[in-house]
N, C-alpha and C positions, 0 to 999 in steps of 0.2 A: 504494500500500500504506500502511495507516497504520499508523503508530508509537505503540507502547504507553508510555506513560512511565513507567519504576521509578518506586513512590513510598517514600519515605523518610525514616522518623519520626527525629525528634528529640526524644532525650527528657536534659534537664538537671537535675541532680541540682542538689537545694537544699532536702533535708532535715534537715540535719546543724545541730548545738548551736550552733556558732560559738565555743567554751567555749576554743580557742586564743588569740585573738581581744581576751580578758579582757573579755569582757561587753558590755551596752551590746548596739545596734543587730546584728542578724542581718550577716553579712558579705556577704552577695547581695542585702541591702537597702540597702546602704549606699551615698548617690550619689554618680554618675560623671558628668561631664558634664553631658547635658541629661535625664540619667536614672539610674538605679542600676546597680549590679557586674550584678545579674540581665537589667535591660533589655538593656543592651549587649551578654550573654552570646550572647541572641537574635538582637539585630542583628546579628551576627560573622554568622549562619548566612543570616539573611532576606537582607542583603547580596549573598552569597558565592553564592544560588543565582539571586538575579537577574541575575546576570552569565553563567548560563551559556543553554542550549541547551531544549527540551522535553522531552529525554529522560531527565529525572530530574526530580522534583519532592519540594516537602516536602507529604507528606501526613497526619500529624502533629506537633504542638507539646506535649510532655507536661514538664511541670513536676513533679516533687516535693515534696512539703513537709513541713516536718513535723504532729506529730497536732495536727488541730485549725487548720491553718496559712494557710489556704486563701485568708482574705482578707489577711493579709501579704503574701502570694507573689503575688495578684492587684495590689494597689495598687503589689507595686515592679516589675510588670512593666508596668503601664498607666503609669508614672510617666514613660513613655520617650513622646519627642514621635510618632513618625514609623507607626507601627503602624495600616497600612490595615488596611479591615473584614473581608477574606478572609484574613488573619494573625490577626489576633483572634480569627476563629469557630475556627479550630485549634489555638488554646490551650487543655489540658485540666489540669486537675490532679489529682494522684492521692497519695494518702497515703504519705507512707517510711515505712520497719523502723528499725528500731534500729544496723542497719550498714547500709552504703553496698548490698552486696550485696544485702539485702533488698527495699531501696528501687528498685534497679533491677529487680529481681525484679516486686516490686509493679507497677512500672510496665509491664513485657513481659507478665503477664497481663491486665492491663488491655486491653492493646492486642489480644493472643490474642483474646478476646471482644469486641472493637470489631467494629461491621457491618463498615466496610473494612479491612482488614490491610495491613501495610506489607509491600515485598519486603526492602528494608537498615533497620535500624537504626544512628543515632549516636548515641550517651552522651559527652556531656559534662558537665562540672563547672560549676554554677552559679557557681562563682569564679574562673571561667579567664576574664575579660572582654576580652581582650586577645590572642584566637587569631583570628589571619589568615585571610584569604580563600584565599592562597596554599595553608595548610597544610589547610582545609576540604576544596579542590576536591581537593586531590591523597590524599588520606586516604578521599572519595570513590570516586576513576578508582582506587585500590588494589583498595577493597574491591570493589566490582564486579568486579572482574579476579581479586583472589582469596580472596574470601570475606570477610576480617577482614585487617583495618589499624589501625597503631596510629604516632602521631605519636612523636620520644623524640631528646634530644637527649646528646651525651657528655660523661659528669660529666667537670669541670673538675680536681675529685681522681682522687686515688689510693686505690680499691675494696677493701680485705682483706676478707677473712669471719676473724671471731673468734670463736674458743668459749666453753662457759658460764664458765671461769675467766679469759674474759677477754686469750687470749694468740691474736695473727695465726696463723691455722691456714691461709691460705690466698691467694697473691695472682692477683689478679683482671688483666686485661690489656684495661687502658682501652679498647683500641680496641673491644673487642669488647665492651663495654657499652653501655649506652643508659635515659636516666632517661627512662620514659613519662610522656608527657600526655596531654590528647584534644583533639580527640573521636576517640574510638575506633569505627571503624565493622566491620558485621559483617552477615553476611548473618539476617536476621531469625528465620525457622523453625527452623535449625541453632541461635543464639543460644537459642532460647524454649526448645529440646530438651535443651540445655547447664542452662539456670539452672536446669529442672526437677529434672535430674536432681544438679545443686550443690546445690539446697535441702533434699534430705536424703541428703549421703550423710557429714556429719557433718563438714567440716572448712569454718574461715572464707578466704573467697577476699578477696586484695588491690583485682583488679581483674576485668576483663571479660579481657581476654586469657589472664588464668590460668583461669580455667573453659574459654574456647574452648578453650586450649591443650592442657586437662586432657581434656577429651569431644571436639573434633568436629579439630584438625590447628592447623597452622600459621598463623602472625600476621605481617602484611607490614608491616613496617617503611618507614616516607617520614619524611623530613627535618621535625624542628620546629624551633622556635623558642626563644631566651632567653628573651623575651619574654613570653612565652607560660605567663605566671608564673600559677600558683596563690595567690589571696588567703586567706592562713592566718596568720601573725601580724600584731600591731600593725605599721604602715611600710607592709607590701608594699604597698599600695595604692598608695600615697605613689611609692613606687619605680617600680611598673608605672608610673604615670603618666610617670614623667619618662623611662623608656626608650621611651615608646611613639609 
């Protein structure tokens, strides 16, 4: 009997300003190694599925960028040594919106009208360079098993919600928190059914979880990583580096 293999786009957002960052070099351009924050972002994934089995493969590489961006985002992803020529023909890129939500958005219709369609989608953050193979596969074997997975680890503080004047209305119980990362993976058609129906019904979503969570059920939580740091101000890099 032969074995079908899910295929599984990956699509990394890195259309965003960098404008935290204080200017200067795009923050997913910025290099790492023997390559950039964005090369790397990919290796984590190229890596992570070479180690496993047939029965899943990446059948898209969808990059982000912003307007106009196309060859910045090509050169700091070619900028990386190691990218055989069937990794490269499946790198695509595709223009972002103005918020992150858009840009994903962008990129799932994209994909919607591609001759091949993927079965799972993952989205992750073109500045997370430093997300494990560990937390890939297992964020993977989640989402296949139940639809949508999300990596998140337990803030080190103490959570209040406080109101507009400013006074703790509210305390939160650490254990039962969790600060998400990605990649956030999700079963693809359900996902595309979701952003449709997010992209006009008038309110801005943080992430992909909260749309899933809003339209189509529940989000399986797997163990992340510290590490597994988001490149957002001056330092972090610097920091990622030295924890990594």
């Amino acid at each position: 009997m032969t074995i079908v293999s899910k295929k599984i786009a990956i699509v990394i957002t890195a259309a965003g300003s960098s404008t935290r960052m204080g200017g200067g070099i795009k923050k997913e351009y910025m290099s790492l190694g023997s390559g950039t924050v964005l090369s790397n972002s990919i290796k984590a994934f190229v890596d992570a599925f070479n180690k496993i089995d047939n029965s899943y493969k990446i059948s898209h590489l969808i990059i982000t960028t912003p307007v106009n961006g196309t060859i910045g985002a090509a050169e700091a992803v070619t900028a990386f040594f190691g990218f055989d020529s069937e990794i490269q023909e499946k790198v695509e890129y595709v223009q972002g919106g103005y918020t992150r939500q858009r840009s994903v958005f962008n990129a799932i219709t994209y994909l919607e009208n591609h001759s091949v369609k993927p079965d799972y989608v993952l989205i992750h953050d073109g500045a997370r360079p430093f997300v494990s193979e560990r937390i890939i596969l297992d964020v993977v074997d989640a989402t296949l098993n139940y639809g949508a997975s999300a990596p998140g680890i337990t803030p080190t503080d103490t959570i209040k919600v406080i109101n507009e004047e400013g006074f703790i209305v509210q305390h939160l119980e650490r254990r039962l928190l969790t600060a998400i990362q990605t990649p956030q993976g999700f079963d693809f058609n359900k996902l595309a059914a979701a952003h449709h129906k997010a992209s006009s019904d008038g309110k801005d979503y943080t992430d992909d979880t909260e749309i899933w969570s809003k339209y189509c059920g529940k989000v399986k939580y797997v163990e992340g990583d510290s590490k597994n740091i988001k490149i957002t101000y001056p330092g972090d890099l610097e920091r990622g580096i030295s924890n990594a």
